[in-house]
VEXNU-178201 format. One record per residue (C-alpha): residue in three letters; x, y, z. Coordinates in pm, whole numbers, padded with zeros to 5 digits, m for minus. Layout:
BEGIN
<r><r>Ala</r><x>X</x><y>Y</y><z>Z</z></r>
...
REM end
This chain:
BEGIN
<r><r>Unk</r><x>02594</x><y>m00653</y><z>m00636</z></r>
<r><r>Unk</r><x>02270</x><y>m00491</y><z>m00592</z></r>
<r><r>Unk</r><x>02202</x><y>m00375</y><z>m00200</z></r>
<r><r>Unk</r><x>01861</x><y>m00316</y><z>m00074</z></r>
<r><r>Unk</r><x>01846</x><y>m00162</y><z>00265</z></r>
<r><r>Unk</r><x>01712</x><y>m00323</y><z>00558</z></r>
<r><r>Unk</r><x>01363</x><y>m00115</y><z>00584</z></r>
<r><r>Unk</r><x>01266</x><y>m00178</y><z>00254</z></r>
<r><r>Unk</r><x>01370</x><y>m00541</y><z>00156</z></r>
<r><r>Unk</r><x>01038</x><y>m00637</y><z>00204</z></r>
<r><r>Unk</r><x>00843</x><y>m00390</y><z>00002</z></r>
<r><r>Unk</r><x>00685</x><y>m00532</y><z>m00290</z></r>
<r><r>Unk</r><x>00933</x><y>m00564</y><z>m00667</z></r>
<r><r>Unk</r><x>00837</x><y>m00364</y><z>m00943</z></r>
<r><r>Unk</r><x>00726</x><y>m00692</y><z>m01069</z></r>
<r><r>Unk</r><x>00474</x><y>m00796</y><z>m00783</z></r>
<r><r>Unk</r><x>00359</x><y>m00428</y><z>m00828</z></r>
<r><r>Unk</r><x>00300</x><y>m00461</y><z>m01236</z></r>
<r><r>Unk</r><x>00070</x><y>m00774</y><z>m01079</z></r>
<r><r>Unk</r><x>m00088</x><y>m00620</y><z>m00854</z></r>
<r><r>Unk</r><x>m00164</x><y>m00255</y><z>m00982</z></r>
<r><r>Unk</r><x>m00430</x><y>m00318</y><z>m01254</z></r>
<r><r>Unk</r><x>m00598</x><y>m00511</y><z>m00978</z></r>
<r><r>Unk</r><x>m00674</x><y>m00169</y><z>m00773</z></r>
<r><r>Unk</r><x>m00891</x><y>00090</y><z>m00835</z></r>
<r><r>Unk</r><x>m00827</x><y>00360</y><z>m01115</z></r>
<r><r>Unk</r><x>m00732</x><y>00692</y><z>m01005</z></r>
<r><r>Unk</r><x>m00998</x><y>00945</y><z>m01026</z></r>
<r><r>Unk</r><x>m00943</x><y>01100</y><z>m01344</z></r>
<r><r>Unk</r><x>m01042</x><y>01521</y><z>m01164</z></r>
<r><r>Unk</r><x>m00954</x><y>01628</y><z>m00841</z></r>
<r><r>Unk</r><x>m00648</x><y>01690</y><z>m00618</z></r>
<r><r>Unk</r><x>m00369</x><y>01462</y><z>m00708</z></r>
<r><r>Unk</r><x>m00241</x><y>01244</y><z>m00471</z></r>
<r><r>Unk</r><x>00026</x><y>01308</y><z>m00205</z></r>
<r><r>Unk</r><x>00118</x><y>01036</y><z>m00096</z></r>
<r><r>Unk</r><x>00167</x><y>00689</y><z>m00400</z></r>
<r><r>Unk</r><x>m00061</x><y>00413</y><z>m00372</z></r>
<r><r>Unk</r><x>00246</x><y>00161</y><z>m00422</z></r>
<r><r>Unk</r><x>00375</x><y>00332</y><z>m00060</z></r>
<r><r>Unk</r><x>00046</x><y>00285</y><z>00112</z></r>
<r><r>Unk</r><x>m00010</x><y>m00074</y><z>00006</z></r>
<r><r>Unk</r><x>00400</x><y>m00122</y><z>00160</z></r>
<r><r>Unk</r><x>00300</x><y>00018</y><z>00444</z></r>
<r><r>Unk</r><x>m00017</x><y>m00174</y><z>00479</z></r>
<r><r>Unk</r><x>00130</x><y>m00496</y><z>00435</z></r>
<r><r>Unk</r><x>00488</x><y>m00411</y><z>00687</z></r>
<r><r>Unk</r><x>00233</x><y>m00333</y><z>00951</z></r>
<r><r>Unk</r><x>00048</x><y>m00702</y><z>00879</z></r>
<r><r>Unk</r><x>00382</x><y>m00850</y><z>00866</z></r>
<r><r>Unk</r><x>00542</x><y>m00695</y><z>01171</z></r>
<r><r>Unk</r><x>00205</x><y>m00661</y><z>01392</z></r>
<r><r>Unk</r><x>00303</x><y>m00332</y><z>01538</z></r>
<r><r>Unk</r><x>00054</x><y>m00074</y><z>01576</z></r>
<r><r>Unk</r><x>m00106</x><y>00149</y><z>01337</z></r>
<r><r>Unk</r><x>00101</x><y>00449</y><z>01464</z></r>
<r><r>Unk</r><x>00376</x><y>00313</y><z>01474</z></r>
<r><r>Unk</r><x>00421</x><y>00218</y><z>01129</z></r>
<r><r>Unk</r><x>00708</x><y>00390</y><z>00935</z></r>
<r><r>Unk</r><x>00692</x><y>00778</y><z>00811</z></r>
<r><r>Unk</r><x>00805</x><y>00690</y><z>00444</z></r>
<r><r>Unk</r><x>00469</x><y>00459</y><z>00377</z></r>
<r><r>Unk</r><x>00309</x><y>00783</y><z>00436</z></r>
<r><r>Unk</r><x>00076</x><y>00898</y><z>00719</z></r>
<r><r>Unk</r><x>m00032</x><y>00602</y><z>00906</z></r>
<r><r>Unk</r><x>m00406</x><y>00710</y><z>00924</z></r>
<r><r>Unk</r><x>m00410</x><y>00742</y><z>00518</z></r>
<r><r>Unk</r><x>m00279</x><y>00364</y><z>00520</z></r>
<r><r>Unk</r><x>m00559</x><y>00269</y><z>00722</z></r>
<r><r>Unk</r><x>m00853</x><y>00489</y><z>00536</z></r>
<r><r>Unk</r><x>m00725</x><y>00342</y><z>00233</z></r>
<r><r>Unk</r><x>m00748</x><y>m00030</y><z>00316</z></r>
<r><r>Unk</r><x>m01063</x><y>00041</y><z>00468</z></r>
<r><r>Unk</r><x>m01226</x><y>00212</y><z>00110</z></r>
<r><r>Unk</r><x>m01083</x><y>m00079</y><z>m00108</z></r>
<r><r>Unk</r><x>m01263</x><y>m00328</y><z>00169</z></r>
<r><r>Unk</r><x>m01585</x><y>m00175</y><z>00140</z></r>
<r><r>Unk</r><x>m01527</x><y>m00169</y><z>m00239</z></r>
<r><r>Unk</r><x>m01470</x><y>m00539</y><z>m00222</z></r>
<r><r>Unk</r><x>m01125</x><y>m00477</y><z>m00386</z></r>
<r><r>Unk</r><x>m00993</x><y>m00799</y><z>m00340</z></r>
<r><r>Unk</r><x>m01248</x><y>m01032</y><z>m00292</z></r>
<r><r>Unk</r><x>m01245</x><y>m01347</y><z>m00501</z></r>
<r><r>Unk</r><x>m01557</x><y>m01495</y><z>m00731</z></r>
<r><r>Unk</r><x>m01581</x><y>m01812</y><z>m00672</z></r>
REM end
């Protein structure tokens, strides 16, 4: 029987994330590589929606709370996410 522990049960499947990931911006293709995986930053984005606790106190392994945050804000002003109808 397959065990998933209790901090991460509600992190998305590799199947939600082969849904969602060609729906996000491409990586930019020069620069510094990233330190910290998208697929984290979008957990932690979405435990701190679904457990309305504070930015800072979100959990270490989604990464750096702030980076969460700057993030979410890029893809808003983006309009990642926003539906043509």
């Amino acid at each position: 029987m397959l065990t998933v522990s209790a901090a991460a049960r509600h992190d998305l499947r590799h199947a939600q994330w082969a849904l969602l990931e060609p729906l996000l911006p491409p990586t930019a293709p020069c620069g510094r590589p990233r330190r910290w995986p998208i697929r984290g930053l979008v957990d932690g984005v979405r435990h701190r929606a679904r457990a309305g606790c504070p930015r800072r106190d979100a959990a270490l392994r989604y990464g750096p709370w702030w980076r969460g945050c700057a993030r979410l804000a890029g893809w808003q002003l983006l309009g990642v996410g926003a539906r043509d109808e």
